[in-house]
LUMFIKE-972229 format. One record per residue (C-alpha): residue number from 1; residue in one letter; x, y, z. Coordinates in nm, 4 decimals. Last residue first. Example, Ala and Ser with C-alpha at 12.3 -4.5 7.8 and 13.67 -1.06 7.14 Angstrom:
# LUMFIKE-972229
<r i="2" aa="S" px="1.3670" py="-0.1060" pz="0.7140"/>
<r i="1" aa="A" px="1.2300" py="-0.4500" pz="0.7800"/>
END
This chain:
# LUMFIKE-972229
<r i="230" aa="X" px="7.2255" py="11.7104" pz="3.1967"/>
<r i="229" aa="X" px="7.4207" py="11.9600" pz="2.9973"/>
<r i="228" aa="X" px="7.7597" py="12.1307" pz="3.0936"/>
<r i="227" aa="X" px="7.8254" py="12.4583" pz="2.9252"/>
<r i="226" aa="X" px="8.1655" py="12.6553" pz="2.8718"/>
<r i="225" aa="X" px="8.2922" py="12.4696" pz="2.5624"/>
<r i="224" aa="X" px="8.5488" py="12.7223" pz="2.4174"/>
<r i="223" aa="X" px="8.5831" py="12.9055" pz="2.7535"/>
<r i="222" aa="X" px="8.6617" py="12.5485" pz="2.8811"/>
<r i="221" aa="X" px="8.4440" py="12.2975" pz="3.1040"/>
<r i="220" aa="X" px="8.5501" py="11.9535" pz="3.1625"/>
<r i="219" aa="X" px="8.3311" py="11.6695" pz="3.1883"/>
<r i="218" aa="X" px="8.1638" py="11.3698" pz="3.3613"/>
<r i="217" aa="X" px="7.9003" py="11.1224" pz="3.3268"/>
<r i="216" aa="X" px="7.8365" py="10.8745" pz="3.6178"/>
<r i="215" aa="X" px="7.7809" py="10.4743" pz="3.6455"/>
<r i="214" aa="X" px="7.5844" py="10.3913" pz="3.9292"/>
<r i="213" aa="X" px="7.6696" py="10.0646" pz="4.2000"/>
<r i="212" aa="X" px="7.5908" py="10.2893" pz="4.4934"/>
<r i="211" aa="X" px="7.9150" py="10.2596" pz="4.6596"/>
<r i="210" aa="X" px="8.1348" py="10.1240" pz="4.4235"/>
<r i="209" aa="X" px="8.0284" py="10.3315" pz="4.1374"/>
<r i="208" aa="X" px="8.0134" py="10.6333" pz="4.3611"/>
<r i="207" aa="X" px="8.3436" py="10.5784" pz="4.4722"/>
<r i="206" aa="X" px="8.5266" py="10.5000" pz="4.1149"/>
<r i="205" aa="X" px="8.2861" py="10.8330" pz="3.9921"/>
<r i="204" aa="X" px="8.4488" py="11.0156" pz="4.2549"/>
<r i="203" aa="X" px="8.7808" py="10.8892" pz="4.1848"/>
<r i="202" aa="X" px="8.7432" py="10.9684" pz="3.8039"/>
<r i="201" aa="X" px="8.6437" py="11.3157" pz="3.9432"/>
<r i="200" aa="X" px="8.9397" py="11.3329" pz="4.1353"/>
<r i="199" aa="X" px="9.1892" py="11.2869" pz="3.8847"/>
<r i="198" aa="X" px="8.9826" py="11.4705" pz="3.6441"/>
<r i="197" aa="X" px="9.0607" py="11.7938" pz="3.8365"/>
<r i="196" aa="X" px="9.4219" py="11.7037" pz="3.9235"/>
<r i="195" aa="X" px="9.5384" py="11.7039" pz="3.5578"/>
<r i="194" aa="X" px="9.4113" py="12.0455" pz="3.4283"/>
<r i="193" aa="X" px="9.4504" py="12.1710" pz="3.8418"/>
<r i="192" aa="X" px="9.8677" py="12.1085" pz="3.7704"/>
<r i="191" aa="X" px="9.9068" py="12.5306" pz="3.8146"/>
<r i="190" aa="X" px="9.6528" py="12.6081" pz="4.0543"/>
<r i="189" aa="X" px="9.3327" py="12.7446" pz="3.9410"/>
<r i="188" aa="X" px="9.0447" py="12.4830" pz="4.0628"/>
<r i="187" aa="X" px="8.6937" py="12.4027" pz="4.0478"/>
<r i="186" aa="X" px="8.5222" py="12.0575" pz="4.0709"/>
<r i="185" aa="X" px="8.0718" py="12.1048" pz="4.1023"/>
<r i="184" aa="X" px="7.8829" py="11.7675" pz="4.1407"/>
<r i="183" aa="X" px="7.5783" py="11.7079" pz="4.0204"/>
<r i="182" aa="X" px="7.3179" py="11.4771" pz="4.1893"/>
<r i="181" aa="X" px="7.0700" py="11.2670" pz="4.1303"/>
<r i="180" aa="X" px="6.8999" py="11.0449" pz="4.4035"/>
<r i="179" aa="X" px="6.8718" py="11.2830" pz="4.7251"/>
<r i="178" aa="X" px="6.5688" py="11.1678" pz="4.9698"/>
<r i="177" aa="X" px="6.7847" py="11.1619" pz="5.2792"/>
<r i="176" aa="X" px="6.8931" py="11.5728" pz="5.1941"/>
<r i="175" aa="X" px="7.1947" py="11.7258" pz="4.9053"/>
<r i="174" aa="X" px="7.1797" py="12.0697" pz="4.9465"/>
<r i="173" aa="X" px="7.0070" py="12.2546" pz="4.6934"/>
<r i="172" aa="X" px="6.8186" py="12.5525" pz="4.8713"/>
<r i="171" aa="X" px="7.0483" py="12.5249" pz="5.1553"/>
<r i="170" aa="X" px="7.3141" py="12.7073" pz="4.9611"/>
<r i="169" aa="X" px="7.6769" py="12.6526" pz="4.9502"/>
<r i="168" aa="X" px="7.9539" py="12.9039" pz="5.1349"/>
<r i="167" aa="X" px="8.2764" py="12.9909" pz="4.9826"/>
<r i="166" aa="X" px="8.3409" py="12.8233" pz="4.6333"/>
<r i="165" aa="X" px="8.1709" py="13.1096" pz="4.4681"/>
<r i="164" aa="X" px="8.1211" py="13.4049" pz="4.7119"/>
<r i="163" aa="X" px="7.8155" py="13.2820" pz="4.7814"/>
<r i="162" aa="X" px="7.5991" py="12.9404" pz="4.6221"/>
<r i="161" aa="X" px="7.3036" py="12.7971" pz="4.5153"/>
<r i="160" aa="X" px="7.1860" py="13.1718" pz="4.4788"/>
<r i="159" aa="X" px="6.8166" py="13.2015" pz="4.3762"/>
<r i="158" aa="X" px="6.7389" py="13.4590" pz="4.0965"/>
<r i="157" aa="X" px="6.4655" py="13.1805" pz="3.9233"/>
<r i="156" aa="X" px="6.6895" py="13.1005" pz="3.6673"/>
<r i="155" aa="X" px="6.9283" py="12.9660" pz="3.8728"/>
<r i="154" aa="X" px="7.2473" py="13.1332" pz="3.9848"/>
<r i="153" aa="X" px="7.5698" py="13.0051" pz="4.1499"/>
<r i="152" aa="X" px="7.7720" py="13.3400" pz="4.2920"/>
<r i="151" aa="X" px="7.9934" py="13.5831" pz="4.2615"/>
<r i="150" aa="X" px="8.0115" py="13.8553" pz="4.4281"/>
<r i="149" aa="X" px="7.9134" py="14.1722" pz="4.1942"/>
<r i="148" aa="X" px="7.6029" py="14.3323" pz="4.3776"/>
<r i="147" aa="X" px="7.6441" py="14.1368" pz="4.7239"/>
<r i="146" aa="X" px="7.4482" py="13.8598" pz="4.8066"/>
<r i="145" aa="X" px="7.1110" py="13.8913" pz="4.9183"/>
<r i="144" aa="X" px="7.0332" py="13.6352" pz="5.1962"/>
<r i="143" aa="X" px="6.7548" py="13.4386" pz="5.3639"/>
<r i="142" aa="X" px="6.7720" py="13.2183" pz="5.6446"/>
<r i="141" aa="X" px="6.6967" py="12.8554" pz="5.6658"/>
<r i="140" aa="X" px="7.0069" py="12.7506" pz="5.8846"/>
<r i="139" aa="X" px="7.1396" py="12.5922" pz="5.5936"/>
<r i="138" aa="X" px="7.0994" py="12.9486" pz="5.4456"/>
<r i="137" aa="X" px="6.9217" py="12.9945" pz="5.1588"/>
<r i="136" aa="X" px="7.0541" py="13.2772" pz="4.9273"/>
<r i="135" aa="X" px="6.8054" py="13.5199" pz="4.8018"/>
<r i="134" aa="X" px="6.9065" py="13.7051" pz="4.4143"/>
<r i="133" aa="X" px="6.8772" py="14.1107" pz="4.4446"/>
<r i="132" aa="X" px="7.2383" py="14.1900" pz="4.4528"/>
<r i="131" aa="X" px="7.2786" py="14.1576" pz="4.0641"/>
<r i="130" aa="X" px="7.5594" py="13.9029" pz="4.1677"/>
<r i="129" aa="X" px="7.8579" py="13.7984" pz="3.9049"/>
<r i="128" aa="X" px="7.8369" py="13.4898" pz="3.7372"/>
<r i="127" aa="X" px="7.8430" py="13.1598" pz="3.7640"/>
<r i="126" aa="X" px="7.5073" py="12.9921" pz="3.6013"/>
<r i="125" aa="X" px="7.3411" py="12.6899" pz="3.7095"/>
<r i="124" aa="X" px="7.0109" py="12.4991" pz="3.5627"/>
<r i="123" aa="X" px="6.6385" py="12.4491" pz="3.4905"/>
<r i="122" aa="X" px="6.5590" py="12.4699" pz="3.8586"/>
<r i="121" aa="X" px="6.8292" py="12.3541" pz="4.1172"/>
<r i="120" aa="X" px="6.6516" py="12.1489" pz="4.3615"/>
<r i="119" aa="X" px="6.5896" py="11.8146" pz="4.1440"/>
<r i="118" aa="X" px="6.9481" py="11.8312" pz="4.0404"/>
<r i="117" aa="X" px="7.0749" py="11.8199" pz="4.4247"/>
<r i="116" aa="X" px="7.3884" py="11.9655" pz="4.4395"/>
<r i="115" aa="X" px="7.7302" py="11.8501" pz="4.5681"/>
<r i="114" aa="X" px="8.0455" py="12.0490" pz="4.5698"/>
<r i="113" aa="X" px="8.3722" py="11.9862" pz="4.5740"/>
<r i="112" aa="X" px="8.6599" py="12.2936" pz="4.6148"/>
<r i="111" aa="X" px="9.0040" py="12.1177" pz="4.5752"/>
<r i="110" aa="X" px="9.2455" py="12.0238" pz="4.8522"/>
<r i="109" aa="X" px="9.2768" py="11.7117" pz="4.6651"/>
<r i="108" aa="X" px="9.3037" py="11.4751" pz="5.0130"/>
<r i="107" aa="X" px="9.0728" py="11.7903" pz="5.1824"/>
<r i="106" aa="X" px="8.7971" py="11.7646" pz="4.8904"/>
<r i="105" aa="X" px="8.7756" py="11.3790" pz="4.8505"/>
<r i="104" aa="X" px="8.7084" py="11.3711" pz="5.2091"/>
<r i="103" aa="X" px="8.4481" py="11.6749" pz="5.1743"/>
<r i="102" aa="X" px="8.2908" py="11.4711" pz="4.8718"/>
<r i="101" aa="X" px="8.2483" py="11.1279" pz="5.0583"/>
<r i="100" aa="X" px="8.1282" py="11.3125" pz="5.3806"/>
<r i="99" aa="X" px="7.8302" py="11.5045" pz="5.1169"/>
<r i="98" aa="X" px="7.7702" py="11.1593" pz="4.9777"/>
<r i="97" aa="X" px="7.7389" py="11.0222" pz="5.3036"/>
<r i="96" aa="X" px="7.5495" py="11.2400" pz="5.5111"/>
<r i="95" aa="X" px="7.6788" py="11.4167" pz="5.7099"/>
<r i="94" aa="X" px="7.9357" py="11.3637" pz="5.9433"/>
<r i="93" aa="X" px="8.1830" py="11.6200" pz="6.0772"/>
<r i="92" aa="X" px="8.5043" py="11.6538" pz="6.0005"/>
<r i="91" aa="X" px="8.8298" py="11.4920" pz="6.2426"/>
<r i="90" aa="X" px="9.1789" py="11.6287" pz="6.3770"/>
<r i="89" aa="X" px="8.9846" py="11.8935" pz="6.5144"/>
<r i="88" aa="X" px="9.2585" py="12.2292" pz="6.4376"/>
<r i="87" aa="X" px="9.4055" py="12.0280" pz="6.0979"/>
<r i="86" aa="X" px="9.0859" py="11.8568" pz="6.0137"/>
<r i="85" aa="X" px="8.8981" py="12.1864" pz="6.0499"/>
<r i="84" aa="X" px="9.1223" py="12.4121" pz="5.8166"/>
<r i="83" aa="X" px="9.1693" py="12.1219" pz="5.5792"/>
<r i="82" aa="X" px="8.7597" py="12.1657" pz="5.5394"/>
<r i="81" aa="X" px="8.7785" py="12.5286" pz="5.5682"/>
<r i="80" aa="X" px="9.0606" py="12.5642" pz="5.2985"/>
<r i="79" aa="X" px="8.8627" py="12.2972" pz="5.0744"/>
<r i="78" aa="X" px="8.5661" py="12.5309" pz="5.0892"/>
<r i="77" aa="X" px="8.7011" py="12.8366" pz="4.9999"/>
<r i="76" aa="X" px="8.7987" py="13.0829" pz="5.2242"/>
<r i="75" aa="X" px="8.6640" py="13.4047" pz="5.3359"/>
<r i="74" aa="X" px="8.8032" py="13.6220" pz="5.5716"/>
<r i="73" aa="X" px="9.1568" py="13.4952" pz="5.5163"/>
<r i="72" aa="X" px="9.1596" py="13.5744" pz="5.1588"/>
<r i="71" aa="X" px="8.9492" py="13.9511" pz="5.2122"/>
<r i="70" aa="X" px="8.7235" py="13.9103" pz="4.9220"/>
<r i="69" aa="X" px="8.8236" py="14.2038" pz="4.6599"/>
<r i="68" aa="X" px="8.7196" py="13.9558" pz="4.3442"/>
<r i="67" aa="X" px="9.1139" py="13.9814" pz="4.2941"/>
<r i="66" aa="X" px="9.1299" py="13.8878" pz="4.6734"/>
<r i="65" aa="X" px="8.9573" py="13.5868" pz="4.6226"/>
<r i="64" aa="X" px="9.0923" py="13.4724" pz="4.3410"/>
<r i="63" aa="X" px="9.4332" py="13.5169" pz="4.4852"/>
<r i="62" aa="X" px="9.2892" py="13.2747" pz="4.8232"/>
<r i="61" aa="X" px="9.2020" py="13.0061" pz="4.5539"/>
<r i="60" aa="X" px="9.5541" py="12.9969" pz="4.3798"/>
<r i="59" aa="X" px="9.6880" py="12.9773" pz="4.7142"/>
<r i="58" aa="X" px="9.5217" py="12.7061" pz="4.8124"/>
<r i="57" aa="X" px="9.5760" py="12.4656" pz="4.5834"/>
<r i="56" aa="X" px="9.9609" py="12.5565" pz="4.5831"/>
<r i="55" aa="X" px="9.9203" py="12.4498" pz="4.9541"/>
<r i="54" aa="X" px="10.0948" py="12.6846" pz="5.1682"/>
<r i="53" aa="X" px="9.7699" py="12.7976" pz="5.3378"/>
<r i="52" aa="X" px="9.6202" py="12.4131" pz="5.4465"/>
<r i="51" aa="X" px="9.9701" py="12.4190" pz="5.6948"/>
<r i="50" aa="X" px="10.2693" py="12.2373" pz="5.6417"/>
<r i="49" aa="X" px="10.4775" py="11.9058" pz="5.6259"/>
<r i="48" aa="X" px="10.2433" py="11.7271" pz="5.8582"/>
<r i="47" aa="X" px="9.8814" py="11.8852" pz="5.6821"/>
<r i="46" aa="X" px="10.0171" py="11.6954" pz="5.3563"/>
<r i="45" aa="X" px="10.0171" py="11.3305" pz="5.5682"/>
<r i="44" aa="X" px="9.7026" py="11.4688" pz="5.7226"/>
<r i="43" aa="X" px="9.5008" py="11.5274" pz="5.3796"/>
<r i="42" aa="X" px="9.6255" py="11.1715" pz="5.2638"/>
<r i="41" aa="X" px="9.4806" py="11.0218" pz="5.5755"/>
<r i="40" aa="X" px="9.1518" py="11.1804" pz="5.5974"/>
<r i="39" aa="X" px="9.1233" py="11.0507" pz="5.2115"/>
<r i="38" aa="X" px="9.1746" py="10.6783" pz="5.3902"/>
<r i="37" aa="X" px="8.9763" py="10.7248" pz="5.6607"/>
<r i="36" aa="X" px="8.7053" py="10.8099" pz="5.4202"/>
<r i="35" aa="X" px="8.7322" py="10.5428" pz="5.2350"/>
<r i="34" aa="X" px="8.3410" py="10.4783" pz="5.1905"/>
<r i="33" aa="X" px="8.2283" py="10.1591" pz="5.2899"/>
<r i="32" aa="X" px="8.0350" py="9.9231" pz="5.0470"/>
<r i="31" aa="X" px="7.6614" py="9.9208" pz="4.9735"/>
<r i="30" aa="X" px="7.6128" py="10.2740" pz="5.0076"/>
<r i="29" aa="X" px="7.2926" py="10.4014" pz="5.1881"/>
<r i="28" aa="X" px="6.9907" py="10.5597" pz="5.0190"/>
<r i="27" aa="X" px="6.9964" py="10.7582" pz="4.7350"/>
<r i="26" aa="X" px="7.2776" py="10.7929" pz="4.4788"/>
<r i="25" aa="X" px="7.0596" py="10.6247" pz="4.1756"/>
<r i="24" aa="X" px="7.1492" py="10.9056" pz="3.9471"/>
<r i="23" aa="X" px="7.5024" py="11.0501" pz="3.8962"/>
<r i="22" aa="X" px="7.6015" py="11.3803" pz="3.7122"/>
<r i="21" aa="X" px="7.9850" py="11.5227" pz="3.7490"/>
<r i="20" aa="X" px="8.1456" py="11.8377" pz="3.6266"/>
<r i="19" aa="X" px="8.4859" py="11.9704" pz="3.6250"/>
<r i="18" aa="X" px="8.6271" py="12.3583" pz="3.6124"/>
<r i="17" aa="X" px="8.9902" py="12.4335" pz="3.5393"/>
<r i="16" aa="X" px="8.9984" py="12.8337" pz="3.5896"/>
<r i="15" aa="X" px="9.3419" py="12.9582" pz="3.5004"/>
<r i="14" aa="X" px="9.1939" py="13.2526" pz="3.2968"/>
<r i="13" aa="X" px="9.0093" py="13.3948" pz="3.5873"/>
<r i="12" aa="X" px="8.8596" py="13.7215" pz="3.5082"/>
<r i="11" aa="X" px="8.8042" py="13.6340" pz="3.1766"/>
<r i="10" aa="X" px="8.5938" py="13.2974" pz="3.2693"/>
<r i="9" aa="X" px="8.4129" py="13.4682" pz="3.4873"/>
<r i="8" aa="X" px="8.2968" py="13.7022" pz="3.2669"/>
<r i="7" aa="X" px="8.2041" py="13.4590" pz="2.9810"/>
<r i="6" aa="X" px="7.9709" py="13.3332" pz="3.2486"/>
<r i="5" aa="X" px="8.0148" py="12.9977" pz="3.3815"/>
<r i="4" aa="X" px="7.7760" py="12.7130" pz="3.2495"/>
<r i="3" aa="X" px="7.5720" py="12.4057" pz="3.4080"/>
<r i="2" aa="X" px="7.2812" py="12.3143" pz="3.2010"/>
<r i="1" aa="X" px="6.9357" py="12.1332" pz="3.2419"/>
END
């Protein structure tokens, strides 16, 4: 199984840092708490001196968008919505806890996270641009075509995994009770994103390591060594 961005995403977006993550043995309940409170915390204390849109995070994300002609404020990426919600709510939902553990890490980074579930993803994951005839899942179980061009996570069978890139995630791979492996998607373009993206994958694998007692295997992606295999 493989995890890979297409060369064309890669030239579009030259500041891309991209991080991945595979853990087995995440099912069930963690063993120790999850510092969520604490990752709420850190996302608040940044929320006080301004709002989720001046964050250099952020802003890289919301020029992607607009260079892939995504209104910014139409469409956000998932960290905005996330710091979005905690700033307006002052809380974020609950889950399940792998998918609360990676939206806390995602509003204290204020870095896209996602969580797939390896068993629900086919052979593997490409980003690349839409064909327009792949179906997107909604959690909602409703079918989609994304747009000819968006980009999106594809799997060999033309299912999206995910729209608009770090936008909206798929049902078809969402993590569920009976998730055990998982693979966990870090992207970011701001300028420090080559040292914040392994920060907060070591803390992931720190969490999932404490919380399921699993060790985890992570990488980097470059256009030199785009592909991730698992």
């Amino acid at each position: 199984m493989y995890f890979q961005h297409a060369p064309q995403v890669w030239a579009a977006h030259p500041g891309l840092v991209a991080g991945l993550l595979y853990a087995e043995g995440v099912d069930g309940k963690p063993r120790a708490d999850l510092p969520l409170a604490d990752l709420h915390a850190a996302a608040r204390e940044r929320l006080a001196a301004g709002t989720e849109a001046s964050f250099p995070e952020i802003q890289a994300w919301r020029r992607a968008f607009a260079r892939m002609g995504l209104a910014p404020t139409k469409y956000r990426c998932a960290s905005e919505s996330l710091l979005r919600r905690l700033r307006t709510e002052d809380a974020l939902p609950e889950v399940h806890p792998l998918v609360d553990l990676g939206n806390a890490i995602s509003a204290a980074y204020a870095v896209p996270v996602g969580i797939l579930d390896v068993t629900r993803i086919g052979d593997g994951i490409e980003v690349r641009p839409a064909r327009g005839d792949e179906r997107y899942l909604t959690f909602g179980g409703a079918e989609e075509h994304p747009d000819p061009g968006e980009v999106i996570f594809a799997d060999p069978r033309g299912r999206a995994h995910a729209r608009r890139w770090t936008n909206r995630q798929s049902g078809w791979s969402s993590v569920r009770d009976d998730t055990a492996t998982i693979l966990v998607v870090v992207e970011a373009m701001h300028d420090s994103a080559s040292e914040d993206v392994p920060r907060l994958l070591a803390a992931l694998a720190g969490e999932l390591r404490r919380g399921w007692g699993v060790s985890s295997r992570w990488a980097l992606l470059t256009p030199a060594a785009p592909r991730f295999e698992f």
